[in-house]
N, C-alpha and C positions, 0 to 999 in steps of 0.2 A: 142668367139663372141666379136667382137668390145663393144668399150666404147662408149655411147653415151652424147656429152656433148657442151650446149651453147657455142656459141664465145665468150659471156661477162667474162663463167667462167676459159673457155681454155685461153683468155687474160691475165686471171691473175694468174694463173700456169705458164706462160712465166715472170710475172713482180715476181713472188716469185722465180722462178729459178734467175734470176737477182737482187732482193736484194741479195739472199747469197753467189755471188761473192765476194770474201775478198774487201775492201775495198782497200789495197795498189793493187791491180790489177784492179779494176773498175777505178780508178783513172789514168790507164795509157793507158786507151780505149782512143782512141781519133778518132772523127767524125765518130761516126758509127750510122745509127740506128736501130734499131730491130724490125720488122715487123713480123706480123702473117697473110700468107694466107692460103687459104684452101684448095690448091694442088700446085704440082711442076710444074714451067713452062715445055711448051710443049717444047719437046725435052730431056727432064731429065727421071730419073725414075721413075715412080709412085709413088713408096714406098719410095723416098728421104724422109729424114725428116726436112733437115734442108738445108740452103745454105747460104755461105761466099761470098758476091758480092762485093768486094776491090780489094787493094793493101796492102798485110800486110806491118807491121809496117817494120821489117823485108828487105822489095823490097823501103822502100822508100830513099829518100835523099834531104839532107835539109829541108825547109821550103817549103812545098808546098804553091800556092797560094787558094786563097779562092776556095772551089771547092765541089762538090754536095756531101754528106755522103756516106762512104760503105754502106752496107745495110749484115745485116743477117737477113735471109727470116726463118720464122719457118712454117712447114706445117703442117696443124691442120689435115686433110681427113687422110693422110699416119700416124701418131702417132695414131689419136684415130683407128684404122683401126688393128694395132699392140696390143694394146693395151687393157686387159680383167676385169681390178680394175683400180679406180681411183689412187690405190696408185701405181700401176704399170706407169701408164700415168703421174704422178708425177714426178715421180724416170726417165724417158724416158725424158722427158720435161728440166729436169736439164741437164742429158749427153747431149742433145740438143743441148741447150743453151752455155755449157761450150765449147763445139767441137766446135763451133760457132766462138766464143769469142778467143780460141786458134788458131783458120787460121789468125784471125785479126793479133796474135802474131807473126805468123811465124811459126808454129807447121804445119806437115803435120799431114796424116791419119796411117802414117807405127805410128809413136810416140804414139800418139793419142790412138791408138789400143791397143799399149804396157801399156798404161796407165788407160786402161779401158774406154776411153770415145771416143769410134768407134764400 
């Protein structure tokens, strides 16, 4: 049976999965920002739970100029939906986040996978 739970508190399940980013890797995010909605745009799959809206670090070159933030999208419907304990939706909420954060780097999904956070 799904988890049932506020956006105030599912918010900050995404900002606790982002404090415990090491600290020398938070620091090499650059212009992104992290957004929680409550389903996958249409055309995706229901059950996405997250999505990488950039250019990784990876595809870029030189100095870009001023320009709008990547964006990683987290979906709160498809996670609680997955999802039977809050500590299960915790532990969900972090691979999230981190699989997120590593498209920003250049990491595909084959990697990812290998790594446990696919």
């Amino acid at each position: 049976m799904p988890i049932e739970m506020d956006a105030d508190r599912f918010d900050a399940l995404v900002d606790q999965a982002l404090d415990e980013i090491p600290d020398e890797l938070a620091a090499l995010v650059q212009n992104v920002v992290v957004l929680v909605e409550d389903e996958p745009p249409e055309g995706e799959p229901a059950d996405l739970l997250g999505l990488y809206d950039g250019v990784a670090l990876t595809e870029r070159w030189g100095t870009p100029p001023v320009e709008l933030p990547d964006r990683i999208l987290v979906f709160r419907g498809p996670l609680l939906d997955m999802c039977e304990t809050e500590e299960e939706l915790v532990e969900e909420v972090r691979i999230t986040v981190v699989h997120e954060i590593a498209h920003h780097f250049g990491i595909d999904d084959a990697r990812l996978h290998d790594l446990g956070y696919a």
